[in-house]
C-alpha positions in Angstrom: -5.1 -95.1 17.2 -1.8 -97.0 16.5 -1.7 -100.7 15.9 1.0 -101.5 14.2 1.4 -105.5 12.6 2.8 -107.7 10.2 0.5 -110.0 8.6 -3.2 -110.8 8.6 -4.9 -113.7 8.8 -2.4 -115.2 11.7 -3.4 -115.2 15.0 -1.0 -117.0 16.8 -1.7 -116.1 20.1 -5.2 -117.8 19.1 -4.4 -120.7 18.0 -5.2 -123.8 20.2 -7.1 -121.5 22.8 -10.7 -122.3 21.6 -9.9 -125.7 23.2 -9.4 -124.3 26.4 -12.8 -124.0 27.8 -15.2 -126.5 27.5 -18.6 -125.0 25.9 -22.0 -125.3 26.7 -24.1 -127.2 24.7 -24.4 -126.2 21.5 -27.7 -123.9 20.0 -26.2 -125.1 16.7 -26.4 -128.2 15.3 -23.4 -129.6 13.4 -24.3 -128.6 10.2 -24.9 -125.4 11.4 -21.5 -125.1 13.3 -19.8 -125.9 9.7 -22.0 -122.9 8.0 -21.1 -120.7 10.9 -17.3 -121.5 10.2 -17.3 -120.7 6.7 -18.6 -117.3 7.0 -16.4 -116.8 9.2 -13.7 -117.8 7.6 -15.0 -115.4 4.4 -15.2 -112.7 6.8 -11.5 -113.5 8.0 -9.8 -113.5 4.6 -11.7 -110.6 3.1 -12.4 -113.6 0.2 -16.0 -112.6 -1.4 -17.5 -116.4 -1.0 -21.2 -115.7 -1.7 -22.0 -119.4 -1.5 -21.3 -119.7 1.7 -22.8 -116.1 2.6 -25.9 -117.1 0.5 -26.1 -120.5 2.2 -26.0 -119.1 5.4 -28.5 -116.3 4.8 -30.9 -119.3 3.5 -30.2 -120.7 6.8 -33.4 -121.9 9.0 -31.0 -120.9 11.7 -31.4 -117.4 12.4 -28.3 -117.3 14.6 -26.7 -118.6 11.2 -28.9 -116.4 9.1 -27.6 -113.6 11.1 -23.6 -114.1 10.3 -24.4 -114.6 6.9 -26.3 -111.4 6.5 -23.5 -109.5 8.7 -20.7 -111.4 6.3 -22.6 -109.7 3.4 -22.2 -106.2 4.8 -18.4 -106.9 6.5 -17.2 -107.9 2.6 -18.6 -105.3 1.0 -21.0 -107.9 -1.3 -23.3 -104.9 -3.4 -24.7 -108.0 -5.3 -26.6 -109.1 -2.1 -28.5 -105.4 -1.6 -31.5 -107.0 -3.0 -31.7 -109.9 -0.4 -30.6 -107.7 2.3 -34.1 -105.7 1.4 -36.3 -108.4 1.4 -34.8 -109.8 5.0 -36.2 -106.6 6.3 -38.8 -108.2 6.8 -37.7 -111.4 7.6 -39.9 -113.4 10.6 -37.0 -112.8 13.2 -36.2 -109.2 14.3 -32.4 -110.2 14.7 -32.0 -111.0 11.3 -33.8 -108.0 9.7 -31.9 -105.6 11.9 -28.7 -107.3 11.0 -29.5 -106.7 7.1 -30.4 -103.0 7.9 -26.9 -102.3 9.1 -24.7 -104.5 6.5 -27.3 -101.7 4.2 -25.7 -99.4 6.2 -22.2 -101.2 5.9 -22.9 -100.7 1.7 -24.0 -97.4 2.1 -26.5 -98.4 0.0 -29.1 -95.8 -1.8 -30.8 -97.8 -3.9 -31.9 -99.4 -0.6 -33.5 -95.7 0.9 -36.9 -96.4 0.0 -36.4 -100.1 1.7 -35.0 -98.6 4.7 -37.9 -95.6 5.0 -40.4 -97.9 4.9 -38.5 -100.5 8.0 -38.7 -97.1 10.5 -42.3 -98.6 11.0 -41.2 -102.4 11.7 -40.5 -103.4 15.4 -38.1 -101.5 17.2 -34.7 -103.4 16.6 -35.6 -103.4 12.7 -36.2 -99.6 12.9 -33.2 -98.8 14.7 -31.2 -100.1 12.5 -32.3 -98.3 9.6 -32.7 -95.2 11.0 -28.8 -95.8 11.4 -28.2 -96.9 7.8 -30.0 -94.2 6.8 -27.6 -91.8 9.2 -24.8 -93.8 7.3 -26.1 -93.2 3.3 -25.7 -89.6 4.5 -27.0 -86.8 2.3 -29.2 -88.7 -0.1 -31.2 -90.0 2.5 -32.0 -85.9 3.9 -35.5 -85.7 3.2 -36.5 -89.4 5.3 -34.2 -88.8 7.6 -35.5 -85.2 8.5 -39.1 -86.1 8.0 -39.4 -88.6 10.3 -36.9 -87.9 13.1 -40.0 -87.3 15.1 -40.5 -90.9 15.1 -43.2 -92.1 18.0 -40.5 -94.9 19.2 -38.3 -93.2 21.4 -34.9 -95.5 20.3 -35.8 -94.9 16.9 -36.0 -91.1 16.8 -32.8 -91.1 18.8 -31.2 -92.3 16.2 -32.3 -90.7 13.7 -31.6 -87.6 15.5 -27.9 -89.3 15.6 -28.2 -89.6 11.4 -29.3 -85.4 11.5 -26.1 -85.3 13.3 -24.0 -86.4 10.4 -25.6 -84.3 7.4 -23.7 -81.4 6.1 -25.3 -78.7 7.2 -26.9 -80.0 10.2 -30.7 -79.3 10.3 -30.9 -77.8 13.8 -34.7 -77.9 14.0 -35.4 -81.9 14.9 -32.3 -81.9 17.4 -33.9 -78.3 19.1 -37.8 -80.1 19.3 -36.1 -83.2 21.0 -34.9 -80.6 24.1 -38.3 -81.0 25.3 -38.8 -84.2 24.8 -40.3 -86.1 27.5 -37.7 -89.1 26.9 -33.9 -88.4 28.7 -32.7 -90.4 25.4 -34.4 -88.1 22.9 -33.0 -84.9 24.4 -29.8 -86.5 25.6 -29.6 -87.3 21.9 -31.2 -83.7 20.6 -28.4 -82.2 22.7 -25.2 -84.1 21.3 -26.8 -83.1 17.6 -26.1 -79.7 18.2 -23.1 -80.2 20.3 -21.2 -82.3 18.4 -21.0 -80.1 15.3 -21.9 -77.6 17.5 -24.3 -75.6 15.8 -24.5 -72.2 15.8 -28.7 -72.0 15.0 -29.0 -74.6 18.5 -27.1 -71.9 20.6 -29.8 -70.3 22.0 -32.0 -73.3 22.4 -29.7 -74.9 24.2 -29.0 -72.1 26.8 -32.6 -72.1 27.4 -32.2 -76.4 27.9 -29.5 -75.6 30.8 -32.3 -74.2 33.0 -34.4 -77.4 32.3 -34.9 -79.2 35.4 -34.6 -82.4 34.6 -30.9 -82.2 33.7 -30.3 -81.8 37.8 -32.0 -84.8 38.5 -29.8 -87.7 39.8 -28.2 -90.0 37.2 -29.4 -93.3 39.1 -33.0 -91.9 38.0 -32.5 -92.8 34.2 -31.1 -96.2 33.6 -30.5 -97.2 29.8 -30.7 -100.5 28.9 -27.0 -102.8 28.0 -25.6 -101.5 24.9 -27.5 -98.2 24.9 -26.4 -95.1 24.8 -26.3 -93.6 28.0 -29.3 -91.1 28.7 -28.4 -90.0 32.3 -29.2 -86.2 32.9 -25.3 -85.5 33.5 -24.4 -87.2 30.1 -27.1 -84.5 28.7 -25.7 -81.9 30.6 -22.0 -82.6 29.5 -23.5 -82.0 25.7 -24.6 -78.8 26.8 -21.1 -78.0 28.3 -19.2 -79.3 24.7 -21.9 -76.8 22.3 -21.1 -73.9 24.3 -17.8 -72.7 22.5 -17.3 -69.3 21.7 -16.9 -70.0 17.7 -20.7 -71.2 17.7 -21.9 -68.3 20.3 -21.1 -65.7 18.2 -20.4 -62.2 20.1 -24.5 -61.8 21.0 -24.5 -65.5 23.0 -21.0 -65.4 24.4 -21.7 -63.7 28.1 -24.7 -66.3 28.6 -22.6 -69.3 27.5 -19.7 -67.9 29.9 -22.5 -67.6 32.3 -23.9 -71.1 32.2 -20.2 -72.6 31.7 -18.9 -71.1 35.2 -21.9 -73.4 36.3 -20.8 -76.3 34.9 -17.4 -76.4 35.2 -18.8 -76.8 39.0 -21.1 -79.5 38.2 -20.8 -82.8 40.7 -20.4 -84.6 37.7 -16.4 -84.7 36.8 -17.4 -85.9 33.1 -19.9 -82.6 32.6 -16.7 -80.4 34.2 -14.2 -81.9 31.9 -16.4 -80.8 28.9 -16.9 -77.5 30.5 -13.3 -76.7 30.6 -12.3 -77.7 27.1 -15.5 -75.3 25.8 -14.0 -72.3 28.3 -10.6 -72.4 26.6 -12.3 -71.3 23.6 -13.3 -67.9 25.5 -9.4 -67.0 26.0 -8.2 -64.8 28.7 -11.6 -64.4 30.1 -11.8 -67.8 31.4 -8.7 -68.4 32.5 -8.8 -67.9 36.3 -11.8 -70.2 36.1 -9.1 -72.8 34.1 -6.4 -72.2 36.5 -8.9 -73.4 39.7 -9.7 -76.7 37.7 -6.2 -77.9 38.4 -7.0 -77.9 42.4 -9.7 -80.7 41.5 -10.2 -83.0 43.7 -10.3 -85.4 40.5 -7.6 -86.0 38.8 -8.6 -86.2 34.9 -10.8 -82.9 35.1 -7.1 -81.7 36.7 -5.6 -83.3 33.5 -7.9 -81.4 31.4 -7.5 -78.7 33.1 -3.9 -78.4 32.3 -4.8 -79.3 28.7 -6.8 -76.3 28.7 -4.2 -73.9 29.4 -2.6 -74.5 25.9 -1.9 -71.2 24.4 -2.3 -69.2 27.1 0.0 -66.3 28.0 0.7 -66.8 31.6 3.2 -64.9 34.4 5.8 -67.3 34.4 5.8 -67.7 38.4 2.4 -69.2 37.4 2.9 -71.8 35.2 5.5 -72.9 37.5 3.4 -72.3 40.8 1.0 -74.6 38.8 3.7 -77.2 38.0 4.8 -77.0 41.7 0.8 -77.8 42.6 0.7 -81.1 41.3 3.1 -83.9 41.0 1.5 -86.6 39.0 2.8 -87.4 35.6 0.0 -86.8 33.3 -0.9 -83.6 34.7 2.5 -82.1 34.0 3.0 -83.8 30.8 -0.4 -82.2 30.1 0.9 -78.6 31.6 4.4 -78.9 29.6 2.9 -79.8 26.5 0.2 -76.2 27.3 3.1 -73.9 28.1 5.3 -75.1 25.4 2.8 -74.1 22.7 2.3 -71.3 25.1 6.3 -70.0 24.9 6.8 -71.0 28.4 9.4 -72.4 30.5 8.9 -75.2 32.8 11.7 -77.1 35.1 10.7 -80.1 32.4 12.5 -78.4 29.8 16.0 -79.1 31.5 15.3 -81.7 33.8 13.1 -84.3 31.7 15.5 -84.0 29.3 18.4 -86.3 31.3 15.3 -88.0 33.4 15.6 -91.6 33.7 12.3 -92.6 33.0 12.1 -92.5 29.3 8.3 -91.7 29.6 9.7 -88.2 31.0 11.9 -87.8 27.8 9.5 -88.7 25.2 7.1 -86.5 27.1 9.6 -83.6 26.5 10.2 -84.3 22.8 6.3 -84.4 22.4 5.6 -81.2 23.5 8.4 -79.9 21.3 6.4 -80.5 18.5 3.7 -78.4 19.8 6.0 -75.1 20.2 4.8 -72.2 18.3 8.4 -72.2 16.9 9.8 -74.5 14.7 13.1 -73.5 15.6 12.1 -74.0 19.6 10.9 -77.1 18.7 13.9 -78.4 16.8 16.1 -76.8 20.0 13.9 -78.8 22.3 14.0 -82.5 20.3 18.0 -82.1 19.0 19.3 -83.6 21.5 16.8 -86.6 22.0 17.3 -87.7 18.5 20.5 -89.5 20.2 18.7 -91.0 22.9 19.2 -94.9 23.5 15.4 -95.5 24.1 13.8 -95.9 21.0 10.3 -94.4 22.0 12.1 -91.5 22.9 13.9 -91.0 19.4 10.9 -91.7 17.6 9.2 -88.5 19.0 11.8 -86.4 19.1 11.6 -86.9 14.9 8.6 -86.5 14.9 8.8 -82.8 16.6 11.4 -81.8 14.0 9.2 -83.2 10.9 6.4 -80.8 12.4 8.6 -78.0 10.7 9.6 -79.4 7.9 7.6 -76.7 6.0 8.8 -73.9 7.8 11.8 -71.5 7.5 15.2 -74.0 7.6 13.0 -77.2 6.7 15.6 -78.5 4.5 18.3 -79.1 7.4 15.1 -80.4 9.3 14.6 -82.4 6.3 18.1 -83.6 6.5 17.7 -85.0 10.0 14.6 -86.6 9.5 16.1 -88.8 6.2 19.4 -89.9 8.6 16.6 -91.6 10.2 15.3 -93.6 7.9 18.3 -96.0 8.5 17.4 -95.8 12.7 17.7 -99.5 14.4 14.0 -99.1 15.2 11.3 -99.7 12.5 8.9 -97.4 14.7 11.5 -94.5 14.2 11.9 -95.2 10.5 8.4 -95.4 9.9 7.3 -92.0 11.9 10.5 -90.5 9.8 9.2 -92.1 6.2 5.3 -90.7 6.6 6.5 -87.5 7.8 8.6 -87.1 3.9 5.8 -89.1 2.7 3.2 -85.8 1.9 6.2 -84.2 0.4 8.0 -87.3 -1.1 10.8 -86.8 -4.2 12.2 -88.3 -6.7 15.7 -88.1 -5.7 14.8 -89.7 -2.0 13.8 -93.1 -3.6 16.9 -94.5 -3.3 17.1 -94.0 0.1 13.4 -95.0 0.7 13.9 -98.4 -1.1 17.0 -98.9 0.8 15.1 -98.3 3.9 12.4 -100.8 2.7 14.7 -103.4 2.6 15.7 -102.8 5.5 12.5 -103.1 6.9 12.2 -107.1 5.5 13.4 -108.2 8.6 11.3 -105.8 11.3 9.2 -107.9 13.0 6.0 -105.2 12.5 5.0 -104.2 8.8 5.0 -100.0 10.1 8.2 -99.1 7.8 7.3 -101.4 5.1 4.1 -99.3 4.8 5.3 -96.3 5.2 8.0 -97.0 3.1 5.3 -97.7 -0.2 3.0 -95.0 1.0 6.2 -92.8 0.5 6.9 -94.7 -2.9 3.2 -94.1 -4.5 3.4 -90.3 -3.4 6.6 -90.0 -4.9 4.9 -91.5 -8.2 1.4 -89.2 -7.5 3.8 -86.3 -7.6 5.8 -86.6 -10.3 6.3 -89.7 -11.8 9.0 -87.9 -14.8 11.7 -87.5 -12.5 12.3 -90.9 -11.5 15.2 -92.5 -13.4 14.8 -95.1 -15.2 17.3 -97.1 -13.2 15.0 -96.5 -9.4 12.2 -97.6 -11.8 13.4 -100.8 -12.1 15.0 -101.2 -8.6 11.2 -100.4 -6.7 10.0 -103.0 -9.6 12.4 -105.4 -8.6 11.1 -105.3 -5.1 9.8 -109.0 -3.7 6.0 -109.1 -3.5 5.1 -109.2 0.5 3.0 -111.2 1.8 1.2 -109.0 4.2 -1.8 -107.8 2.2 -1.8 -104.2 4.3 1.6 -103.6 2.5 0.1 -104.8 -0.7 -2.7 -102.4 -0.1 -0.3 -99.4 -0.1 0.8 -100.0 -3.7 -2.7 -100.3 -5.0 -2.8 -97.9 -8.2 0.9 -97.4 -8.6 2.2 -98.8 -11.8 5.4 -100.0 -10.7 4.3 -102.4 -8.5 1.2 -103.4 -10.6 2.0 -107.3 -10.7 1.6 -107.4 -6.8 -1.7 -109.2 -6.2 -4.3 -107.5 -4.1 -5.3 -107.4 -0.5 -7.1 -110.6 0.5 -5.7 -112.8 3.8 -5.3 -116.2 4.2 -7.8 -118.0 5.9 -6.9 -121.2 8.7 -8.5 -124.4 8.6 -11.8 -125.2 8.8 -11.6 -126.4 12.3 -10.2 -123.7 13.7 -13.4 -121.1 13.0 -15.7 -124.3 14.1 -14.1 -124.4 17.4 -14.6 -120.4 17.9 -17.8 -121.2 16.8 -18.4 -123.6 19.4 -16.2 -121.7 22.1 -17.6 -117.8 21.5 -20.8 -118.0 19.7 -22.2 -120.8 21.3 -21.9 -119.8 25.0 -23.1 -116.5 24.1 -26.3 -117.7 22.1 -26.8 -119.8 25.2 -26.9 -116.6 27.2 -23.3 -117.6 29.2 -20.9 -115.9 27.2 -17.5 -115.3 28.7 -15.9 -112.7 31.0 -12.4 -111.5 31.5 -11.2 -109.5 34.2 -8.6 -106.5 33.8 -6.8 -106.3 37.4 -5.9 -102.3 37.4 -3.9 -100.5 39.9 -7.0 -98.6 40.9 -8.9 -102.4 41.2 -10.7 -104.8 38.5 -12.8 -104.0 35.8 -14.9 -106.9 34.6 -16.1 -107.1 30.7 -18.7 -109.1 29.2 -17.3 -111.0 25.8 -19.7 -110.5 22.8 -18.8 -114.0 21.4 -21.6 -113.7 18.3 -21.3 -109.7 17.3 -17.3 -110.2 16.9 -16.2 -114.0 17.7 -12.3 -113.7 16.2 -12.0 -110.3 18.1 -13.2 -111.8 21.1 -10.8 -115.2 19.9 -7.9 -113.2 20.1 -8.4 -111.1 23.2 -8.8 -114.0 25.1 -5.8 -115.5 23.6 -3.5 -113.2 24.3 -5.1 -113.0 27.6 -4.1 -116.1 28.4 -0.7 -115.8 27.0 -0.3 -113.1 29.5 0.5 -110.6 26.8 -1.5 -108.4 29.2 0.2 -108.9 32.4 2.1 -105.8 33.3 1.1 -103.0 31.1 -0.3 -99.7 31.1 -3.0 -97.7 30.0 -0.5 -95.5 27.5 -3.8 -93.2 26.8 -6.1 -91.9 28.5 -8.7 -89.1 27.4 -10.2 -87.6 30.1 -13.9 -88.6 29.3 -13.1 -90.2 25.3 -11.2 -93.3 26.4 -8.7 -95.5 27.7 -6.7 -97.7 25.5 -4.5 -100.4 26.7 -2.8 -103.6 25.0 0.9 -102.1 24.3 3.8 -103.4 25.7 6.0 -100.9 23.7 4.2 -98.6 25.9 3.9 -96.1 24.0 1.3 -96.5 21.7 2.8 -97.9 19.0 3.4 -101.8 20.0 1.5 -104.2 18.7 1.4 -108.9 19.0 3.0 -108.6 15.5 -0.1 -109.9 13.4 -3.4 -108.5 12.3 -7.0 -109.1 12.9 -10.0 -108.1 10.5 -12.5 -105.9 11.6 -15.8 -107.2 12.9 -17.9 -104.0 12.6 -21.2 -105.2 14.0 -24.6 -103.3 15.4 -23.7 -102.8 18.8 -23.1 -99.5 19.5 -20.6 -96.9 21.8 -22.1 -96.1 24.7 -20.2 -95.7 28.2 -18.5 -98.8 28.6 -18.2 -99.9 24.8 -14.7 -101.8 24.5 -13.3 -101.1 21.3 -10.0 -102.6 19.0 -7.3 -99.6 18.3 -6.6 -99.2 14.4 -4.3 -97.5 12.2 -6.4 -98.1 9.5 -9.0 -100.6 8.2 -8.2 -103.8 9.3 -5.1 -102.9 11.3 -6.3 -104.5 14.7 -3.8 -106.5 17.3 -4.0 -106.3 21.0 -4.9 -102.4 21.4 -8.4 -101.9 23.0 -10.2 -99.0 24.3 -12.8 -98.7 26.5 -15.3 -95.9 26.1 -15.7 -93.2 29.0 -18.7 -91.8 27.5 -21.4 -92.5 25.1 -19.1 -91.9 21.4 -21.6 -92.6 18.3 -19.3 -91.0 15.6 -17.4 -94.5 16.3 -20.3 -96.1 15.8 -19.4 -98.9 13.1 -16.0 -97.5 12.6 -14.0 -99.6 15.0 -14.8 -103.3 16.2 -16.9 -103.4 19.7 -16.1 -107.2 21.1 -16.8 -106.8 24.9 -19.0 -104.6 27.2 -18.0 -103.4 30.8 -20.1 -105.3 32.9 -18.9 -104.4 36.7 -15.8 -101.6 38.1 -17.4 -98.5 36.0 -16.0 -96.8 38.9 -13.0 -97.9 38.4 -12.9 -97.3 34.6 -13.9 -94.1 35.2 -10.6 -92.8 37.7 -8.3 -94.5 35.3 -5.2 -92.1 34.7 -3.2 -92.2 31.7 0.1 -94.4 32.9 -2.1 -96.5 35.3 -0.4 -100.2 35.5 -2.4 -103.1 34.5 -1.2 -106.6 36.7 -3.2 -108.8 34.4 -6.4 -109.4 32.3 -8.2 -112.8 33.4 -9.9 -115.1 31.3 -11.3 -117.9 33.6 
């Protein structure tokens, strides 16, 4: 997930719109407010200040205690493991569940024992271990296994989630939650041996499609805010991902096709989507079952649908019957990019290539890079490597770097190198990662060069690419660079974005550049998003913000005290209008949809960066997410969550909830428009 930026530790779009709403009054007192700030303010520069986590953890606030305790996680502070421990058992719930997951944040396995033993605290507490236990991983096996039959039905979900991540996957907790008398347990028992998708759960779960209770209706099971979603057709759309012909074997695989051709019928267009992405895996036998998905009456299971065909060898009358059948953009981007990997032809390969919409173009020059021939691929892109739309030229180098490793990869090489001088820092930067895995001595000069070019882009992408490309070069073989290119990468002047600094980490040459921490704003700043986010939302009043859609509004609930500086600068750019007139530039038929470019293709970004805010809440349906490239990469990108996702569970920062329009989320279409995003 692209968000590309220049510096962190300056949001400008931010600044001076805390003051823009007047806040209830405060559950902080003033002294409390200033503690609040300078955690946050730790938190924001990445700067390890343990006396202001430690004062805040000492806190007879909780709501302070709490930040404190999450600041000790966020920064990565080991030396606070042993307090963390003990405030598992601290007198309010909020706070012990907090330290369980910055436990989690640590990884922590001193902290097993600790973290066994809080399964049996109150519910919130438990919860939270059972997912730092899920997050120590292997070590934590044996308490993991041994108690995912946990009483509490939240907690044994998610320790059935934690089985979920161990390497193998023990398949027997996740097949005794199938007949669990909790929807959450089996919902969760099912995506255990779906999302791995074991092979031992095969036949258990064939046996779970007959189960009754996955028919009944989805208004029947209701999961509370910020849960994962336990409805029976989120269960059954876990049966319809495990049922791929890799994990059925040859014994299972007429059963599975069996159940499948049920499913891919389902009323449910999520559980049909899944359906068809598991029946591509059975090849020619499923394809007539394929083909009538792209006559849905929906038009992402039509999407994936198209998606689905990838690889297949059609009549060509068909694939362009099927192109005829449908003229919405993202289903025949989706069908070009299918029968280009498929050696097809489509009408797209001629007349997207001169379209006037540079959506069409770059459409055409991604799919080149999915052809199963290098050379077609190259033939394809050529002559979009000229094109005046940027967006378009950065794709079409990107499809000939996909061959750089096959037969004529050094004239492929060649083309990809004249790019590193492109007007575009987007098209340099996809042109330096691509030589980056295979980087040479004899290319520095032209990298450097490139790098200094990239001083005056307005987004750090080249600059990073441009080290990344340096340090491999070094990694690789660090004898065949002169003397003299020694001295000129030296000689480079040490940036102040710390995410460029990151990149040079470990490489000799650039050993006096300091490390990675931001720069922090004044005090008052963080005590006015203290007073503006935290404060309404402690006070049960936090703020909402209203995305206006083509397709209607969607309305999202602001979680001012898990992530108060994402939810800062959301609503200032918001307010800036840095929202009004976009599009959704991806959309995942039931993943996400991911918004906040206006590039519009993915790769724009407000030219600064925000820290993460990784926090306990959790992606179930609705979740809205920040888009990174990386740790600490966030801008103006979001994603809401179409379905419950919990291997992005504490991986990317969740700062708002969707609160009203699930409808609408859910018929979002990849290009949709966006008017505006309100913040009243």
């Amino acid at each position: 997930m692209a968000a590309r930026v220049v510096a962190l530790g300056m949001l400008v779009a931010v600044a001076g719109c805390a003051t823009a709403r007047v806040a209830p009054a405060s559950l902080l007192a003033p002294g409390d407010v200033t503690a609040y700030a300078r955690v946050l303010a730790a938190a924001d520069a990445r700067r390890p200040d343990t006396a202001a986590v430690d004062a805040a953890i000492a806190s007879a606030n909780p709501a302070v205690r709490r930040a404190g305790v999450l600041a000790a996680g966020q920064l990565h502070l080991h030396s606070t493991a042993p307090a963390l421990r003990a405030l598992l058992r601290d007198a309010d719930s909020t706070v012990a569940a907090r330290a369980a997951f910055s436990l989690a944040l640590l990884r922590d396995s001193a902290s097993i024992a600790a973290l066994d033993s809080a399964l049996s605290f109150s519910e919130p507490v438990a919860v939270q271990a059972a997912f730092a236990l899920g997050e120590i991983g292997e070590l934590a096996r044996t308490s993991i296994v041994a108690r995912a039959d946990s009483a509490l039905p939240a907690v044994r979900t998610e320790l059935l989630l934690a089985t979920a991540k161990l390497r193998p996957v023990p398949a027997g907790p996740a097949i005794a939650a199938l007949a669990s008398a909790d929807p959450c347990v089996r919902w969760a028992g099912a995506y255990t041996l779906s999302r791995p998708r074991v092979p031992a759960g095969i036949s258990a779960m064939l046996a779970f499609s007959r189960d009754a209770r996955l028919l009944a209706p989805d208004a029947a099971v209701r999961a509370p805010a910020g849960a994962y979603e336990c409805a029976p057709s989120e269960t059954r759309a876990q049966v319809a991902r495990a049922l791929v012909r890799g994990a059925t074997g040859d014994s299972l695989a007429a059963p599975a096709l069996a159940v499948l051709r049920t499913l891919v019928l389902d009323e449910a267009p999520h559980v049909r989507i899944n359906a068809l992405r598991s029946l591509a895996s059975f090849g020619d036998s499923a394809v007539a079952l394929i083909v009538d998905a792209t006559r849905d009456h929906d038009a992402n299971v039509r999407v994936a649908a198209a998606q689905s065909l990838a690889g297949r060898k059609l009549a060509g009358d068909l694939w362009v019957s099927l192109w005829n059948a449908d003229s919405s953009t993202m289903y025949r981007r989706s069908l070009l990019e299918s029968a280009t990997r498929s050696g097809a032809t489509l009408p797209a390969h001629t007349q997207w290539r001169t379209a006037r919409d540079w959506r069409l173009r770059a459409a055409l020059a991604d799919a080149a890079a999915l052809a199963p021939s290098p050379t077609t691929g190259t033939t394809i892109a050529t002559p979009l490597l000229d094109d005046p739309d940027p967006r378009v030229r950065q794709s079409a180098v990107a499809a000939v770097a996909a061959g750089l490793d096959s037969a004529g990869g050094p004239s492929r090489r060649a083309v990809v190198l004249d790019a590193l001088h492109d007007p575009d820092f987007f098209v340099r930067a996809t042109a330096l990662l691509a030589l980056a895995d295979s980087a040479r001595a004899s290319e520095l000069p032209a990298v450097v060069a490139s790098y200094r070019l990239a001083a005056r882009d307005s987004g750090n992408d080249a600059r990073i690419a441009a080290i990344r490309y340096v340090a491999n070069a070094w990694k690789r073989d660090s004898t065949s660079i002169a003397d003299s290119i020694r001295r000129l990468i030296a000689a480079l002047p040490v940036p102040d974005d710390p995410l460029v600094r990151a990149e040079a980490h470990g490489l000799p040459l650039l050993a006096a550049w300091p490390g990675t921490e931001g720069v922090s704003r004044a005090p008052d700043w963080y005590e006015a998003v203290v007073r503006d986010f935290v404060s309404p939302t402690l006070a049960r009043i936090p703020l909402r913000a209203r995305i206006e859609t083509a397709r209607g509004t969607i309305t999202l609930e602001l979680l001012g005290e898990d992530a108060p500086l994402t939810a800062a600068n959301f609503v200032g750019l918001a307010r800036s209008g840095f929202y009004r007139n976009v599009h959704f530039h991806r959309v995942v038929p039931n993943f996400v949809a991911q918004d906040g470019d206006p590039r519009g293709d993915g790769n724009g970004g407000p030219g600064y960066a925000i820290r993460d805010e990784l926090n306990t809440q959790r992606y179930s349906r609705g979740a809205v997410g920040m888009a990174l490239s990386g740790p600490d990469t966030g801008g103006s990108q979001y994603f809401l969550t179409l379905s419950p996702q919990p291997h992005l569970d504490a991986r990317y920062t969740i700062f708002a909830r969707v609160v009203g329009g699930e409808d609408v989320m859910d018929h979002l279409v990849q290009g949709d428009a966006i008017t505006n995003i309100v913040v009243p």
